[in-house]
N, C-alpha and C positions, 0 to 999 in steps of 0.2 A: 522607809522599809516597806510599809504599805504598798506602794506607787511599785515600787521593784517588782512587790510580789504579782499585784495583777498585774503589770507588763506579763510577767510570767503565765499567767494562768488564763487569762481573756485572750491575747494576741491582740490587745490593743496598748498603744501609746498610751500610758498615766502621765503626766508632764506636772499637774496641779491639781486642785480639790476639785475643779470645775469638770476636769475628764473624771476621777473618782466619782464624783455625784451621779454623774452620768450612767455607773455601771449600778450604782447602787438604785435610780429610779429605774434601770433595764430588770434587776434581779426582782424588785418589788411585785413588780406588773407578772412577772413571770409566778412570782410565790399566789399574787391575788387570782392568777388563771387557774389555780391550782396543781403549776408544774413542778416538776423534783428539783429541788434546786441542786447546784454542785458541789459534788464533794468536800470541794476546799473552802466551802465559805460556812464555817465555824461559827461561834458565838462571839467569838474575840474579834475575828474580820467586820461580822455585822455591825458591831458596837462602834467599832472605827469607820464604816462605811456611814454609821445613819450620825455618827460625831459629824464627819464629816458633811455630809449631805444640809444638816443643822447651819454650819458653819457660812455654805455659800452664799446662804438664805441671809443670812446676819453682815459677810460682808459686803456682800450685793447693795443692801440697804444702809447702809454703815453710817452717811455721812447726810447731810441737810438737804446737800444737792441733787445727791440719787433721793433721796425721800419725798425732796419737790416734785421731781420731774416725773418721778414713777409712778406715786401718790397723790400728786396734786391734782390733776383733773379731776380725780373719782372722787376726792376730797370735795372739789367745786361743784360739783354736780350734787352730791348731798346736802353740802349749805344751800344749794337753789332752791332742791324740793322743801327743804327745812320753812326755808324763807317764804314760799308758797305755802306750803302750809297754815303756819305763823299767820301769813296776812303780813308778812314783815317786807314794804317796799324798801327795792334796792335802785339804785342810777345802772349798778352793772348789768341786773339780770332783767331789765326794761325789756333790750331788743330782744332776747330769749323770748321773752313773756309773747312780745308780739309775735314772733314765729311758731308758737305754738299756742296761739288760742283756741282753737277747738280740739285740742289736746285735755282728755278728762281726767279729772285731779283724781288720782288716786292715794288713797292712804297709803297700802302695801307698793312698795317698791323693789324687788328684787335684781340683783344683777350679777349676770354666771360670767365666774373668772376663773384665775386659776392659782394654783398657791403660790408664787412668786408677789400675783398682786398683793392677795392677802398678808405674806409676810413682810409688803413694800409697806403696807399702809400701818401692820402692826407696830413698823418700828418708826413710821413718823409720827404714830402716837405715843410712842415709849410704850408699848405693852407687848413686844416680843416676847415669847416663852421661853424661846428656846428649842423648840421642838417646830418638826416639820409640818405641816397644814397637813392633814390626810383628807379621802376625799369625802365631800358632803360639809367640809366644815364652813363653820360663816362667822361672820362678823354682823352684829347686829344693832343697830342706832334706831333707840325708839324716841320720839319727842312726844314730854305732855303736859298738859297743861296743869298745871299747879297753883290752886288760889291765885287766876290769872297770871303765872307766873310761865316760861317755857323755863323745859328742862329735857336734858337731855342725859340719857339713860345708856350704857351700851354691857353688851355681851360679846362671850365668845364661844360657840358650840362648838368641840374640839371631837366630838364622836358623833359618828351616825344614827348612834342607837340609843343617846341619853336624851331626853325633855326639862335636863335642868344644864341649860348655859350657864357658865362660868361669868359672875358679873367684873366687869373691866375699872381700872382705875386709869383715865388717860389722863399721864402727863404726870402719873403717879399724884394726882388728885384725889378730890373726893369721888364717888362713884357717880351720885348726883352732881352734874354739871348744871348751870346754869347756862342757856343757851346763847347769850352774850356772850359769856366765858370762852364757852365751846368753840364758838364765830371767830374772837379773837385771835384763843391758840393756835387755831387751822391757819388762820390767814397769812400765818410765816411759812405755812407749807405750801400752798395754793401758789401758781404762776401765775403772775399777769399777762402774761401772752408765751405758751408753753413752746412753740416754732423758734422762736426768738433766743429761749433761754434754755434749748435743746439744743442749738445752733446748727438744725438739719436745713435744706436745702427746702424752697415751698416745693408742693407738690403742687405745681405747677407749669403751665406750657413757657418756652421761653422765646418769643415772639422777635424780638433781637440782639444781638451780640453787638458789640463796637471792640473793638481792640487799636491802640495805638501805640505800636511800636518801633524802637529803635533799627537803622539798619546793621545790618552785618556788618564785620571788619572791612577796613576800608583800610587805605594806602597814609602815610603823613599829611597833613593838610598843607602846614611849613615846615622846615628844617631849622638848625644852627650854625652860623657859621665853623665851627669845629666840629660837625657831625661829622665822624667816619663812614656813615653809611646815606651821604649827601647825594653821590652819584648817582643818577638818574638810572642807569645800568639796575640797580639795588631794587628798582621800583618802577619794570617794565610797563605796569598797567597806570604811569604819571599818578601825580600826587593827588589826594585825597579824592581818589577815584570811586564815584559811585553814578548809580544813573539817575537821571533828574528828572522828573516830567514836569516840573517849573523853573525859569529862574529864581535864583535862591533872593534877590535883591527885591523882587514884589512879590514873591509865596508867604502873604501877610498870617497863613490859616497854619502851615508847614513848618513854618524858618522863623526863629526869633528872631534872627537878627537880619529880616529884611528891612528896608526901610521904612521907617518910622520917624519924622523929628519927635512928635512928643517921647516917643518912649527912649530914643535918642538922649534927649535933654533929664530925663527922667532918668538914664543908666548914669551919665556923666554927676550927675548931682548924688548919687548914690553911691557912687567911687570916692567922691569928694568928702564924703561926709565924716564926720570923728569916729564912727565904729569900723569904718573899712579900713581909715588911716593908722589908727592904733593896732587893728587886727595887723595889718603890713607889716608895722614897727616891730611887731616880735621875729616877723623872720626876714631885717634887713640882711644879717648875716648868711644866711642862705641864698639873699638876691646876690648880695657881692661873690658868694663861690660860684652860683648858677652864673654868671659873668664874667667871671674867671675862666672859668674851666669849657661854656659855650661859645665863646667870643661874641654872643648877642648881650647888649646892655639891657639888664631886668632890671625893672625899677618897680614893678609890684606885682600880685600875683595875680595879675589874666598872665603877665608875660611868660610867668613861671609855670601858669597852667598848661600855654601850647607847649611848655620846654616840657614838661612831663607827658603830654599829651603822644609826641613822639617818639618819648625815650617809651614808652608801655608798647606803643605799636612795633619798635623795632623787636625789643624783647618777645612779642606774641610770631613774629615772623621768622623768629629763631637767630634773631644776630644778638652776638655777646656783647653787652652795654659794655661803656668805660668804664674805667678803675675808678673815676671821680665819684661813680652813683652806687654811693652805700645804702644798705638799711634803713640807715638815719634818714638820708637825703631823700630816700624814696618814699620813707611815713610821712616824713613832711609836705611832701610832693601830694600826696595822696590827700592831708587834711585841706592842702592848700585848696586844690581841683575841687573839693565837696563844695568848701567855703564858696567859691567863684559861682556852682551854681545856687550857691542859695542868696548872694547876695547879688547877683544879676539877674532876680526875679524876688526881690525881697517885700515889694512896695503893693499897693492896691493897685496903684496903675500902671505899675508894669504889671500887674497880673495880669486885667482887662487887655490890655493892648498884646500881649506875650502869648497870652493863654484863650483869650477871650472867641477869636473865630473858629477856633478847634471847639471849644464848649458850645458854642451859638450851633453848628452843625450836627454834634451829638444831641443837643438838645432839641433842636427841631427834629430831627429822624424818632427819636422816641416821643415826642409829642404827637407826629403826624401816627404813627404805629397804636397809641394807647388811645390817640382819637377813634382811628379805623381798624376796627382789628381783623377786618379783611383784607388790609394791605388795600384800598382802589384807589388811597388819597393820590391827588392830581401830581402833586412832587414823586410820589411812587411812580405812577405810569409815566411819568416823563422819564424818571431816569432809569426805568425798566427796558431794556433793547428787545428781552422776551415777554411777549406782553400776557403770558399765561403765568413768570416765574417769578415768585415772591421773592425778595433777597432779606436774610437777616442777616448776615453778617457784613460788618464793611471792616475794612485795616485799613489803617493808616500807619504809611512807612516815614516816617521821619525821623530827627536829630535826638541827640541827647538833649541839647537844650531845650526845645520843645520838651520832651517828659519833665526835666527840673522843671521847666516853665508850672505844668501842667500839676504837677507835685505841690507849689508851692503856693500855686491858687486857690490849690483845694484843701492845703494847711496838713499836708499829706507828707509833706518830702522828707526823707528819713538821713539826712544828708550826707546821703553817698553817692557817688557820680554814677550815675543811668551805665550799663554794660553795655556792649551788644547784642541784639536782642533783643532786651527788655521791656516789657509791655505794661501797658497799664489797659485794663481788661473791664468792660460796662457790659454788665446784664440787664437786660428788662426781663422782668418776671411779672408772670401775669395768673392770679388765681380764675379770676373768673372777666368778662368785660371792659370792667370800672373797678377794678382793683389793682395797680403796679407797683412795683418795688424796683427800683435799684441796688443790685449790690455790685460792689464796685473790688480788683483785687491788682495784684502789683505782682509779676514774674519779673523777677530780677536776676535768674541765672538762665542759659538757653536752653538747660540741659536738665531743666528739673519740670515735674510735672504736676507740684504743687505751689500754686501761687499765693503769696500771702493775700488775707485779705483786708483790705483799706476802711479802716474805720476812723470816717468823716466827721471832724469833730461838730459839724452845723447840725446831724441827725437826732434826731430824737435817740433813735435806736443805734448801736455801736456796731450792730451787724448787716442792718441796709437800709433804706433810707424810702417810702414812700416817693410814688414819683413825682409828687407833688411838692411834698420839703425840699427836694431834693431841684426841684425849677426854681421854687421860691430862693431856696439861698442862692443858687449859682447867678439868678439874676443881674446883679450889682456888677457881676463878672463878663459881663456880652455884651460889647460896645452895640452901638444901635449902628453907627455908620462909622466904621474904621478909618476908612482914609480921612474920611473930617476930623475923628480924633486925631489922629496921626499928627493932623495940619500938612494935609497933601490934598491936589486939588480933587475938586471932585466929580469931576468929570468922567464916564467910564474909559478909561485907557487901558489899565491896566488888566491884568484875573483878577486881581484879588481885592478890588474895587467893591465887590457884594460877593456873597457866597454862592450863588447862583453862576458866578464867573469861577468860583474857587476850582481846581483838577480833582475829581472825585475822586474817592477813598475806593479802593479796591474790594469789588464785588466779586464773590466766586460762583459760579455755577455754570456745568456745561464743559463749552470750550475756552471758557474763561480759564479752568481750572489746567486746562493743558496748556492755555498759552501762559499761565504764571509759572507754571513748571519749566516749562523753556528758560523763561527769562530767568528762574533761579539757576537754573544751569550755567545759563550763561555769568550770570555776576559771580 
């Protein structure tokens, strides 16, 4: 009824307490300038306006986590000075100390806020009143020394015009804290790194992007012999039509499944194995219908996988599947296709060899980048055509296999089959120099413009990864010399012989960006 009524009488939207507070700090300021206030705001309305106003304050702060985040720096900053004070050395507040030694120690420390802070900090101390901060009011922490003891004291001066604070009980304690005590209780409040467990973005330049992604829809790769929609006629632009700037057979960085014996030998052995075999066993009776009903004999599920893989693209092209492809057969279809990519990159070495020249390339462009952060390093000006123009962003257009590949390397892959589209998205973020961070994120629909983000279980941190943990792990994962692994000769014959031969990643700037436009037109 409230909210009605100022709709009514302000010409503003009321929707929740947050717009209400809002009129009641507006009327405030206006009453403290000494203007008339308006007719309609009674004793009854103000009661409910400053209930209200109360209230925001209290749920604002409500819970551990607004209490950390809002409260915890100011918090940490007081144990510092404390702790200097004291003479109390810490391991944390070392590098502080060093940044600010000719910094003079002062007893009095003042700091001007505003009442949101003061009622963030009141209530991660448990000493909320209930009432809103007015102005001039403070919160006040005295530390003293007692028969060699520290102790810690606090107040709350709640009017401008009284000389006797309100002494505090935090934590609904004694009033005298023990400075240990005090240190302790806080330090459930205090953040360890407040960026992190804010989970905002650094404020930060970001030196370069890498994104690798899937291509757009494409045509069948194979058919079934019982396909109705087999006829070439169906599928003017031939089958699994897409454009290639490698062949797919040595694009070792691109294509999983170019050649490879070890990783060959290494998928074969992993088909064979007792968890693929028994996985199979559950849906023999789905291979027998899929071979009934396609006239191709499935005998496990890669076979099952291309037979879904077609029956999805004819349905996105707008032909009506057969009768034979129910619900049933499609969810199964569906787990099968996941499964296929997760156990076609399930192993160490086919990570390495699957995933590994794709990572080895990311990782040198951000290595060369956080070395040089003028962009001159010599790998830049070589593959620089403009020699004035810095590139940070590259794409990489490849397969689904590649992203499973690339997923399962990084102990990422959520297993569901890569879409069209789909990206897997590397930031370098950079505070200052000699500071980097990767965070790293997963667009999985084409058509959405929040991509989840990919949290690395090798990081220390759940939300990005230094870019040094972030070398150190993937290390294990970047073959030194591919084709030797492979057991391919090694001779340069081929591109994809060294990375230096690899078909670079798509750079945009200029007339780059109109000839990519072209070419998307075209495909």
């Amino acid at each position: 009824n409230l909210f009605a009524f100022l709709n009514n009488v302000t010409g503003k939207e009321i929707s929740d307490i947050f717009d209400a507070e809002w009129i009641y700090e507006f009327l405030k300021e206006e009453e403290l300038f000494g203007y008339k206030l308006p007719d309609w705001l009674n004793e009854t309305i103000y009661l409910q306006l400053y209930d209200v106003a109360v209230h925001t304050f209290y749920f604002q702060y409500s819970t551990h986590l607004s209490q950390r985040l809002r409260a915890g720096l100011l918090l940490k900053e007081i144990r510092r000075k404390f702790r200097v004070a004291g003479k109390i050395e810490h391991e944390s507040d070392k590098k502080i100390e060093e940044n600010n030694r000719n910094e003079t120690f002062f007893k009095l420390n003042i700091f001007s806020t505003h009442d949101a802070n003061l009622a963030a900090l009141m209530s991660a101390l448990q000493v909320f009143s209930m009432k809103v901060p007015p102005y001039g009011s403070c919160l006040i922490f005295e530390l003293h020394l007692e028969f060699n003891e520290l102790i810690v004291k606090s107040f709350y001066l709640n009017e401008t015009e009284t000389e006797n604070p309100i002494a505090l009980k935090l934590f609904g304690m004694e009033q005298r804290l023990k400075f240990s005590v005090f240190e302790e209780k806080i330090s459930e409040i205090i953040p360890n790194d407040w960026r992190q467990d804010l989970d905002i973005d650094y404020i930060s330049c970001l030196p370069c992007l890498t994104a690798i992604h899937r291509h757009g829809d494409r045509t069948p790769i194979i058919s079934y012999p019982k396909d109705p929609y087999a006829d070439t006629s169906n599928w003017p632009d031939g089958w699994g039509q897409l454009t290639m700037t490698e062949p797919r057979i040595v694009d070792g960085m691109l294509n999983p499944s170019s050649h490879c014996p070890t990783a060959e030998k290494e998928s074969r052995r992993v088909r064979s194995s007792p968890e693929v075999l028994n996985f199979q066993e559950s849906y023999k009776d789905l291979f027998d219908y899929l071979t009934l009903n396609t006239g191709r004999n499935v005998t496990d599920m890669f076979i099952a996988e291309q037979i879904h893989d077609c029956l999805l693209i004819e349905k996105e092209n707008g032909f009506e599947l057969p009768p034979w492809v129910n619900h049933k057969v499609l969810t199964q279809l569906i787990k099968i296709t996941a499964n296929s990519f997760y156990f076609d990159f399930s192993t160490k070495l086919l990570h390495r060899l699957r995933a590994g020249l794709i990572l080895k390339d990311i990782r040198r462009r951000f290595k060369d980048i956080s070395a040089d952060p003028l962009k001159k390093s010599s790998s830049y000006l070589e593959e620089n055509s403009h020699p004035n123009t810095v590139k940070k962003l590259f794409i990489y257009s490849t397969h689904d296999t590649l992203l499973a590949a690339l997923l399962n390397a990084l102990g990422v892959f959520n297993m569901q089959a890569p879409p069209y589209g789909s990206s897997i998205i590397f930031e370098l973020h950079s505070e200052n120099e000699s500071d980097h961070i990767i965070k790293a994120f997963y667009l999985n629909e084409t058509q959405s413009e929040n991509p989840w983000p990919l949290l690395l279980p090798t990081c220390s941190s759940m939300k990005y990864c230094k870019l040094g943990v972030f070398l150190h792990n993937t290390e294990e994962l970047v073959p030194e010399n591919w084709r030797k692994e492979c057991g391919l000769p090694t001779e340069d014959q081929t591109p994809s012989s060294g990375l230096s031969e690899c078909p670079p990643p798509l750079s945009l700037h200029g007339e780059d960006i109109k000839k990519t436009e072209e070419k998307h037109e075209e495909l």
